[in-house]
C-alpha positions as a LaTeX table, in Angstrom:
\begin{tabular}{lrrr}
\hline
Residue & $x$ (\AA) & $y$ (\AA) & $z$ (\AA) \\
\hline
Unk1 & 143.84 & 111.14 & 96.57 \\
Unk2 & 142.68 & 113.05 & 93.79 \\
Unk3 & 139.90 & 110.75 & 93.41 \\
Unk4 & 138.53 & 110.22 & 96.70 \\
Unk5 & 138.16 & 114.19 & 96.99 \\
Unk6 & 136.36 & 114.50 & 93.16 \\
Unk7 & 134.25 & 111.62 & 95.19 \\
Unk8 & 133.41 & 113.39 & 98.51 \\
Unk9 & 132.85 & 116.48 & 96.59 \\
Unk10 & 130.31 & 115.17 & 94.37 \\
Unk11 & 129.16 & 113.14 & 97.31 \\
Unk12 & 128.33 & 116.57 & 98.74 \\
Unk13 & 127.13 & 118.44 & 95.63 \\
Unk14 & 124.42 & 115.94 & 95.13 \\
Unk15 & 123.01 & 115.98 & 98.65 \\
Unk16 & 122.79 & 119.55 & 99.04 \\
Unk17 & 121.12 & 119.81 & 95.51 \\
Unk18 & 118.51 & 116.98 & 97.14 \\
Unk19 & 118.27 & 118.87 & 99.73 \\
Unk20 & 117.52 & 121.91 & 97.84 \\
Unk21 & 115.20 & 120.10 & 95.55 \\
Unk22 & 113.32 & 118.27 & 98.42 \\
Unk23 & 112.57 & 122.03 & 100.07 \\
Unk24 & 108.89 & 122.91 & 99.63 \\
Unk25 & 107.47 & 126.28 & 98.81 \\
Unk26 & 105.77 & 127.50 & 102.18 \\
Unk27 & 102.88 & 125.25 & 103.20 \\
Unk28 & 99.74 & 126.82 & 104.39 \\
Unk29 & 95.90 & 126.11 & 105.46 \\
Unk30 & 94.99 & 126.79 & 101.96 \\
Unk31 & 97.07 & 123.84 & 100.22 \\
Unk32 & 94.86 & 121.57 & 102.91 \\
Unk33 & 91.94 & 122.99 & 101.79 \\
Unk34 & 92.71 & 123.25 & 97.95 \\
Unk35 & 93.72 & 119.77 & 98.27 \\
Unk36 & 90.53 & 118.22 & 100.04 \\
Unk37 & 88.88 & 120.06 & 97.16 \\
Unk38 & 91.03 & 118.44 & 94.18 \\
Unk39 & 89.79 & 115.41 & 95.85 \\
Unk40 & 86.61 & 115.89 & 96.00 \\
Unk41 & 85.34 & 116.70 & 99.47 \\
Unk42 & 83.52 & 119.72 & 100.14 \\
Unk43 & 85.27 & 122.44 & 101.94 \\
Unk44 & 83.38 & 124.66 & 104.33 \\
Unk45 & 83.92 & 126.38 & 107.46 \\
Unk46 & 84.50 & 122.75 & 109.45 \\
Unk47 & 87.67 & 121.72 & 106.77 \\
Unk48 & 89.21 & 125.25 & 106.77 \\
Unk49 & 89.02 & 125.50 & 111.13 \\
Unk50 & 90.72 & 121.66 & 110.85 \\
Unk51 & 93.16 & 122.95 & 108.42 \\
Unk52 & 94.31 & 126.12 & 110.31 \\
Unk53 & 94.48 & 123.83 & 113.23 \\
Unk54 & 96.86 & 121.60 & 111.49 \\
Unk55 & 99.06 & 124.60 & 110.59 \\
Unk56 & 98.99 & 126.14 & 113.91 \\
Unk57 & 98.05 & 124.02 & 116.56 \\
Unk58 & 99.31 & 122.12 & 119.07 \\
Unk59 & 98.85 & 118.70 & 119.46 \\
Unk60 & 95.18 & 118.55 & 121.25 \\
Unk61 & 94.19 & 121.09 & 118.13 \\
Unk62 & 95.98 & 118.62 & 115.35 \\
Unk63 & 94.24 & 115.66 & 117.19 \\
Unk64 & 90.50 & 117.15 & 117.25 \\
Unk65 & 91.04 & 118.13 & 113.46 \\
Unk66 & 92.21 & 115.22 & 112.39 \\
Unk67 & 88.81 & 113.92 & 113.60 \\
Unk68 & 86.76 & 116.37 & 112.52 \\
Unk69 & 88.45 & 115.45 & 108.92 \\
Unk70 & 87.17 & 111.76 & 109.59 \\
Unk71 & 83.95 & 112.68 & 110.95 \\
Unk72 & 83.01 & 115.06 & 107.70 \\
Unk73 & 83.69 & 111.99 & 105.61 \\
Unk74 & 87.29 & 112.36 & 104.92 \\
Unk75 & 89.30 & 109.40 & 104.50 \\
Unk76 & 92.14 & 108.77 & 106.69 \\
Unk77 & 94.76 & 108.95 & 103.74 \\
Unk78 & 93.47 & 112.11 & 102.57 \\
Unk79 & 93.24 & 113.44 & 106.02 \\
Unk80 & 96.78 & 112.53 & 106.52 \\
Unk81 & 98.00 & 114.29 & 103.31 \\
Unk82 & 95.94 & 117.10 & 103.70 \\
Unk83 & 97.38 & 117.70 & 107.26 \\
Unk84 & 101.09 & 117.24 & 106.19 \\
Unk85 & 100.39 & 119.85 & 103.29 \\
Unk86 & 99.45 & 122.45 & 106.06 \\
Unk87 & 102.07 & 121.88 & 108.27 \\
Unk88 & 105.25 & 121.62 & 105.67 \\
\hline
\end{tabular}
């Protein structure tokens, strides 16, 4: 019995210290942007509207700056990535 609690117990220590590991710092437009720029692509006024979108808007917003992103030359992996780092 002794076992299967030192088991469950360490079952639980090392999920909540993934879970605490996994938990980003707070995301904002400006990881988007800073990201987009560590790959390359010019940020202006277009990539910093798309990336406030993708932190703040709904669904219609997160849709039309997505393709903005694609439009401006952005590549659909990037977009992606740069849209999940506003939104964490």
């Amino acid at each position: 019995m002794k076992r299967f609690a030192a088991a469950i117990g360490l079952a639980a220590m090392s999920v909540m210290g993934v879970a605490v590991a996994a938990t980003p710092a707070a995301a904002s437009p400006a990881d988007c942007r800073n990201y987009l720029r560590s790959e390359g692509y010019v940020v202006g006024t277009k990539v910093t509207r798309a990336c406030k979108s993708f932190a703040h808007g709904n669904s219609i917003e997160y849709n039309a700056a997505f393709l903005t992103l694609l439009e401006l030359g952005v590549t659909k992996p990037d977009a992606t990535h740069a849209a999940r780092l506003a939104r964490l």
